[in-house]
C-alpha angles and dihedrals in degrees: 000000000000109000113237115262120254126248108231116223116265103258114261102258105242090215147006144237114223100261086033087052088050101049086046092044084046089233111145100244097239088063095044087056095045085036084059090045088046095039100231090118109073117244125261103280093186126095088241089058091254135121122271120231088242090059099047086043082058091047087053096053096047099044094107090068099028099059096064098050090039082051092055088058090071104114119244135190130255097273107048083043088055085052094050085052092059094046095048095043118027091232098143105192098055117132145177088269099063098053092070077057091056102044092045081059101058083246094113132024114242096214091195141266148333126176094339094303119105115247125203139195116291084198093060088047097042084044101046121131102160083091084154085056085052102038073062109062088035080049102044080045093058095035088053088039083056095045092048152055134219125255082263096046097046082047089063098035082070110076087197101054111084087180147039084238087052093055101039079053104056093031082061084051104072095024104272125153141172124257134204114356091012086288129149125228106249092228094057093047085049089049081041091068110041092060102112095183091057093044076048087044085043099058094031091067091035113117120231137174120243100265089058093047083053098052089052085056093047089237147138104260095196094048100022112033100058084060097064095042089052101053085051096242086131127047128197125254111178150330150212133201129258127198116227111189118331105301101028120083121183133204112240106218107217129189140192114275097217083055088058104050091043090068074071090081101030111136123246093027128125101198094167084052084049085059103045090059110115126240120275090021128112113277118251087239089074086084091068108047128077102222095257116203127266128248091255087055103047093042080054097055093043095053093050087059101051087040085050095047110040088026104231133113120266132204130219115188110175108205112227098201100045100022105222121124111223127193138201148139129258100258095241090069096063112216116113115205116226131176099273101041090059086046078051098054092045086066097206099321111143089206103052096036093057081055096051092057093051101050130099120249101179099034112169097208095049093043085048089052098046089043086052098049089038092058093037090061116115113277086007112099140013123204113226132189142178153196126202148202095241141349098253125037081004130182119221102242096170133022140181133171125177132183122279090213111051105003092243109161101239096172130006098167127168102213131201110239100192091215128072119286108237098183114053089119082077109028095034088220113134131200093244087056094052087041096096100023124101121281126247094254086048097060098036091084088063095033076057098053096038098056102037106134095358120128092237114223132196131166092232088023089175095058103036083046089050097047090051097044092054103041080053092058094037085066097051089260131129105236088202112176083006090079100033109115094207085061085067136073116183112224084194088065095037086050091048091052099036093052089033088234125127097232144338126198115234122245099214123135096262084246113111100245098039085061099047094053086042087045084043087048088054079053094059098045094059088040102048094040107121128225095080111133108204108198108191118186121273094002129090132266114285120182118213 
């Protein structure tokens, strides 16, 4: 029997690369590189630029006392140096802010970044003994925390400044900026505020609302103010949003309060005469405004245009709650408004074209209502409901469908659904009810003719879609436009737009045909909802 061969040692290597000299040394190779930074670890002694063995063999012996030195050497941020400080020195009052000091002094290495915050050397700090170099910067920080105030402070140390933005404002004004720790130096903010001309610079840019500008004026804001903004002397310059209820929300006009203040001096007016006008008169204002249109009347005007120059007819809805007009054309008609053709329209007129850039051109609850009139048309939509053998993977057991139009009863069929019904806790159909009634392939050929050419509705159109669709299938037959998406509209989703609401439930009476004349009544409702303006060519505006 032949002995197995030996395997001969691997040969002793003669030198090292770095990461090969640390593995051999046992030093993790992080540390080695921040040992070699640091020089604690010793430079390459070879001709190649690599470790001898008798130097890696040194580093090994020596690695009790080297690792701890090599582990001080991990970087840290301000504030656990601050802490080390502390710790090495006794200076109490040492804190992450000093350490930046340090390091811009040459007093402390800054090692690099994490995170975006500078990190230092644990060793330096472990190892500090300036502790006078220390006790002055800890010193120079106290004695500039105690000569100045922070962004807040300042702010209130200006009687004029209402807010931190008012004072950094000013403050950049005449060329003032903080110092050390983003603080301000107590002598400017003094000289700060007791610069009448900035707290006069301060409230003349401040934003307020109308009834604020009317109080300055020592005015009636709901009989005084609309005048001057309707002769033009105030322009607005900005605005927020205020919430009304619980569903409306209203812009806040806001204007400059120098321009404000300026309509003091403005020539030809009597504002002591303003004043002396009793209450429920006509304010004095009235004399120096032209009447302007009204918004009505200008989306009007501009609707006419656009119907008269591309000839179709063109629809206005004003929305109460929220109060926005929007405009668009029926889709058949194929013209889809955009921004520039209503600029366009408006053919140079400042006031129209200010309206054309406010109204809304995709506007859900106009498109709903056009949608609604458009299916309810006669000949146009049928309402279809069903109920079903189950909630999931569910059977029709029952249909109806009825026409949008006039409400006529075109199918009310009981169905045999050839599987248990699982909801007749809701429905109240039983299978003995649905033994002896059609199946669902005998009455498709009918479903198909009845609906050729017809917008299906539903109240829930994706499940009543979806229920049809699959019971088709389920009997070998293709449902077609029966399960086409784009043949359905869903009255759930139009009465959610249209009520701005997210859903109601139907109160139907859980039979087929009872839900299809309540989802039909939710069509009428939208249809039949007043405030549409229908602008033909070449006719005048009628309201519907």
């Amino acid at each position: 029997m032949t002995a197995p061969a030996q395997t001969a040692p691997a040969p002793a290597r003669a030198d090292h690369g770095p990461y090969q000299a640390a593995d051999a040394a046992g030093i993790n190779r992080y540390l080695w590189d921040l040992g070699r930074g640091a020089g604690l670890i010793p430079p390459a002694d070879t001709d190649r630029g690599r470790w001898s063995a008798a130097v890696v063999n040194q580093l090994r012996t020596e690695l009790p006392e080297l690792l701890p030195r090599l582990d001080a050497l991990r970087p840290l941020g301000a504030r656990r140096i601050a802490e080390t400080l502390r710790t090495a020195t006794g200076v109490e009052a040492v804190t992450a802010d000093d350490v930046p000091v340090l390091a811009d002094r040459g007093l402390l290495r800054r090692l690099g970044d994490f995170e975006g915050h500078p990190t230092y050397g644990a060793l330096e700090a472990e190892q500090w003994t300036d502790t006078a170099a220390l006790a002055d910067v800890v010193g120079e920080r106290t004695a500039w925390i105690e000569a100045s105030l922070s962004t807040a402070a300042a702010t209130q140390a200006c009687p004029w400044a209402e807010t931190e933005h008012e004072f950094t404002w000013a403050a950049e004004q005449r060329g003032t900026v903080p110092g050390r720790l983003g603080r301000w130096a107590r002598d400017d903010v003094e000289a700060l505020a007791a610069d009448t001309d900035l707290a006069e610079q301060v409230e003349g840019r401040r934003l307020i609302p109308g009834e604020r500008a009317a109080d300055l004026l020592d005015i009636s804001y709901t009989r005084d103010f609309p005048y001057i903004l309707a002769a033009g002397w105030l322009e607005q310059a900005g605005s927020w949003s205020k919430t009304m209820g619980t569903v409306r929300t209203v812009e806040v006009k806001l204007y400059r309060t120098a321009d404000v203040l300026a309509l003091r001096g403005r020539d030809g007016v009597d504002w002591e005469a303003v004043r002396a006008v009793p209450p429920g008169r006509t304010s004095a204002l009235r004399a120096h405004t032209a009447r302007k249109p009204r918004r009505a009347e200008l989306a009007r005007r501009l609707a006419t245009a656009v119907a008269e120059q591309h000839q179709v007819p063109v629809h206005l809805l004003h929305d109460n709650v929220r109060n926005y007009w929007s405009i668009a054309c029926s889709p058949q008609d194929n013209l889809t408004l955009t921004r520039q053709l209503l600029l366009t329209a408006a053919d140079g007129n400042a006031e129209l074209e200010a309206l054309a850039r406010g109204l809304r051109l995709k506007d859900a609850r106009l498109e709903t209502l056009l949608t609604a009139r458009e299916v309810s048309a006669p000949g146009a939509g049928l309402v279809i409901d069903c109920e079903t053998t189950d909630l999931y993977d569910a059977r029709v057991c029952e249909i109806a469908v009825i026409d949008a139009h006039t409400g006529k009863t075109l199918m009310n069929q009981l169905i045999n659904p050839k599987t248990p019904n699982r909801a007749t806790h809701v429905h109240g159909i039983t299978d003995a009810m649905v033994a002896d009634c059609p199946t669902w392939e005998e009455i498709l050929p009918k479903l198909f003719r009845i609906t050729r050419g017809r917008r299906l509705l539903a109240y829930n159109s994706s499940f009543d879609m979806g229920v049809i669709a699959g019971h088709t299938r389920a009997v070998g037959r293709r449902p077609g436009r029966l399960a086409d998406k784009e043949s359905w509209w869903c009255l759930m989703n139009a009465r959610s737009v249209w009520e701005v609401h997210r859903a109601y439930k139907l109160y139907g009476n859980h039979r087929a045909l009872g839900d299809a004349q309540a989802a039909r009544d939710v069509l009428l409702s939208i249809s039949g909802s007043k405030g549409l303006i229908t602008i033909d060519p070449s006719s005048p505006a009628q309201g519907r």
